[in-house]
C-alpha positions in Angstrom: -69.1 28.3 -35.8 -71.9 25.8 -34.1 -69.1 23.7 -32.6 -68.1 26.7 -30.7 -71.4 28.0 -29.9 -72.2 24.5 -28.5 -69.1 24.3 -26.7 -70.0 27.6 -24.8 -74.2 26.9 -24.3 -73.3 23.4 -23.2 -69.7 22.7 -22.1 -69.0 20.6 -24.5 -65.1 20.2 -25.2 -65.1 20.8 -29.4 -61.9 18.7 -31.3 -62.3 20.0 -35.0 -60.6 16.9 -37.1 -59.6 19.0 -39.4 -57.6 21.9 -37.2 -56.0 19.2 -35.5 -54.6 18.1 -38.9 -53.8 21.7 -39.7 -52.0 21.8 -36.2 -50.2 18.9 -36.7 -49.3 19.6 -40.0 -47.8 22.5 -38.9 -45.7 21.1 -35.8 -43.0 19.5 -38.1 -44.1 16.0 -37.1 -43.5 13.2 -39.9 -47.3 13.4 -40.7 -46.9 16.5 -41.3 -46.3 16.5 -45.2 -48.4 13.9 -45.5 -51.2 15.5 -44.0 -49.9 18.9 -46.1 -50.9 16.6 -49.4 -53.8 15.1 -48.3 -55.6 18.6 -47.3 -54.5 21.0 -50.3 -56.1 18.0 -53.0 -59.5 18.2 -50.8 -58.2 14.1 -49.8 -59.3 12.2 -46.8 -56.4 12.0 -44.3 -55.7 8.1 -43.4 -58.2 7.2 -40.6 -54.9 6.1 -38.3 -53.6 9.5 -38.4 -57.3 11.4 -37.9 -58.0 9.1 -34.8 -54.1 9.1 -33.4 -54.6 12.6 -33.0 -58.4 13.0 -31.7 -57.7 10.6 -29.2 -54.8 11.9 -28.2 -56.8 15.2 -27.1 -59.8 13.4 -25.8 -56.9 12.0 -23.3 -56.5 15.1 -22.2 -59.8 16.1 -20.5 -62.6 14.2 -18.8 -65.7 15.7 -20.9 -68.3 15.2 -23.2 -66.6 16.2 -26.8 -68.3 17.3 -30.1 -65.9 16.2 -32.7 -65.7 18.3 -35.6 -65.3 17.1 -39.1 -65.4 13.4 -38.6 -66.1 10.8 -40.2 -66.3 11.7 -43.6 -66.3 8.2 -45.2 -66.7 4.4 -44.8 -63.0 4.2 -43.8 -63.1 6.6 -41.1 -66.5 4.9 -39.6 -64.8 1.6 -39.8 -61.5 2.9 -38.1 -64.0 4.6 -35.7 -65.3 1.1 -34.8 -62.2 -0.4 -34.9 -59.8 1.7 -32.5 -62.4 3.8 -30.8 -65.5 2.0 -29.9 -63.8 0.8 -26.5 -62.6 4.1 -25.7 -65.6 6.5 -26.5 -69.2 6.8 -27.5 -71.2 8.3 -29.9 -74.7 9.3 -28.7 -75.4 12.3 -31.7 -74.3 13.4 -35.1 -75.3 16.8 -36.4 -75.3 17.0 -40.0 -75.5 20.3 -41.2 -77.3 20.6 -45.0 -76.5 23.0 -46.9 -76.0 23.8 -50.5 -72.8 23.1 -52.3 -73.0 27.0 -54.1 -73.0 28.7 -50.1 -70.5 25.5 -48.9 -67.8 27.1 -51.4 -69.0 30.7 -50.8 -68.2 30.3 -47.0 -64.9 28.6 -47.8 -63.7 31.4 -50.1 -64.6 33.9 -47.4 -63.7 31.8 -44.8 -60.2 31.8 -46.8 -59.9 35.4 -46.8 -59.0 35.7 -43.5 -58.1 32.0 -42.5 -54.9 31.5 -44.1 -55.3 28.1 -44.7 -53.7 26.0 -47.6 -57.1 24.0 -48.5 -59.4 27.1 -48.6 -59.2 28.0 -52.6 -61.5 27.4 -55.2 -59.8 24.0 -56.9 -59.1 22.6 -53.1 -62.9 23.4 -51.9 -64.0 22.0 -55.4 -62.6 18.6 -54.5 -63.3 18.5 -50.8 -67.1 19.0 -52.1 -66.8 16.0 -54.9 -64.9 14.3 -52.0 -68.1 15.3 -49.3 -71.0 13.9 -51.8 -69.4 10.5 -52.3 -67.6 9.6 -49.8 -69.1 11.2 -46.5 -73.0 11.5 -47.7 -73.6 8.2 -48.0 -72.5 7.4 -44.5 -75.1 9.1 -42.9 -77.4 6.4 -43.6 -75.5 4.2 -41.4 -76.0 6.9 -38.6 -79.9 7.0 -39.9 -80.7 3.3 -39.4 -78.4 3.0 -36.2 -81.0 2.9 -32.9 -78.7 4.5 -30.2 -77.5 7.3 -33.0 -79.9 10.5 -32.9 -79.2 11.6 -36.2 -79.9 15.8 -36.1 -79.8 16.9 -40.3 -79.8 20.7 -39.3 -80.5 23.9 -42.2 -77.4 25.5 -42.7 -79.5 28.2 -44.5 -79.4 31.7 -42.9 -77.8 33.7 -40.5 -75.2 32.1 -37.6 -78.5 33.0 -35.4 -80.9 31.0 -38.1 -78.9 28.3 -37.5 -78.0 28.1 -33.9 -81.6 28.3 -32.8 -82.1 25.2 -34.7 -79.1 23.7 -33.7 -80.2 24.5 -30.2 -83.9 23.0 -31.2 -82.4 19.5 -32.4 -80.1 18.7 -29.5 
């Protein structure tokens, strides 16, 4: 919801990581089962894959992107590092906090209407365990780094609540 609120204040081109799994999943592609597995146990996709296919967009337009969704753990920073660093730069990461009781709320409503696989009770579960060990304790990398702002945002509230201080940290 921010992502596409920033992408219309600011022009920012917005590549969620985890639609363009979804998408890709979908396309019949040989990833595709892989990436089927990896999302319905609330798993990490393989960093190769993530990047394969967020570079592939960022290839396709000349812009200043907010990517959605990524990284979420030491493995995708380090791949980050390792296949992107040349190619693109990271200026800002937004973290949004928020507690894990409204995180799975908003996923079960979210699911609702969504129709996606990953958007149940046991899959948000897991992708919540997953979030608080693996992608948590990267953000002190993103903390300590001198040419990373690091924006931790209230998720608490209304979309308006939020935006304005969305708006307010970039």
């Amino acid at each position: 919801t921010q992502c596409k609120l920033l992408e219309e204040e600011f022009g920012l081109v917005h590549l969620s990581a985890g639609e363009l799994l979804r998408n890709e999943r979908s396309s019949g592609s040989a990833d595709g089962e892989l990436i089927e597995s990896y999302l319905c146990e609330g798993k990490i996709v393989p960093v190769k894959i993530s990047l394969g296919l967020l570079k592939r967009e960022m290839k396709k337009h000349s812009a200043t992107y907010i990517i959605d969704g990524f990284p979420r753990n030491q493995d995708n920073l380090d791949g980050w590092h390792q296949l992107m660093h040349s190619f693109a730069t990271v200026d800002a990461v937004l973290y949004f906090d928020i507690p894990t009781e409204i995180m799975i709320d908003r996923m079960l409503t979210r699911g609702e209407t969504s129709g996606r696989s990953d958007d149940n009770i046991a899959a948000a579960k897991k992708r919540i365990h997953t979030f608080k060990e693996s992608t948590l304790p990267i953000l002190d990398y993103f903390q300590s780094h001198p040419d990373i702002k690091l924006c931790t945002i209230s998720g608490l509230g209304s979309i308006e609540d939020v935006w304005n201080r969305t708006k307010t940290a970039i």
